[in-house]
Residue, then its C-alpha position, 0 to 999 in steps of 0.5 A: x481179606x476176610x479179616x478185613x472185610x469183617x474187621x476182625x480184631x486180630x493181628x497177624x506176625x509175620x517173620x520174614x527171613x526171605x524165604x519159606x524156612x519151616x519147609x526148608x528145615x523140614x526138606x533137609x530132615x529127609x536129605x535134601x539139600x536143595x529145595x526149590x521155590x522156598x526163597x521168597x525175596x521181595x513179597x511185599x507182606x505189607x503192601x499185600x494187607x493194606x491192598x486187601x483193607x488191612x492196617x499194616x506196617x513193617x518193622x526192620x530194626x529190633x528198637x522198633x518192635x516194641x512200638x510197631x506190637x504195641x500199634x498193631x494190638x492197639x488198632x481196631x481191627x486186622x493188623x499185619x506186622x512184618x518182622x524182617x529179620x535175617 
């Protein structure tokens, strides 16, 4: 919001596997194997920016990335780029 509303030149990635992976590798380091609220399926990354005034879009084929980087670094203003990977 704050990106937007200053219209900030900046771009935000973000990886989506569908869940909180840094927390979930993180928990597992001191043995526990089940770790509540890191699955995150269906957040819409992208419908969050644009509902906040933030140019954004999702990628969710790798021949797409090129393009979609290339897009976000050449807009003016925030950009959110949603990489969705498995």
């Amino acid at each position: 919001w704050s990106a937007a509303q200053l219209n900030l030149p900046v771009t935000f990635i973000i990886i989506n596997n569908g869940r909180y992976e840094a927390l979930h590798r993180f928990a597992r380091l001191f043995g526990m194997q089940t770790t509540v609220g890191t699955l995150l399926p269906g957040i819409d990354f992208v419908g969050l920016a644009e509902a906040q005034g933030c140019r954004a879009a999702r990628v969710e084929k790798p021949g797409e990335l090129d393009a979609a980087l290339r897009r976000a670094f050449d807009a003016p203003g925030p950009f959110l780029l949603e990489v969705i990977v498995e």
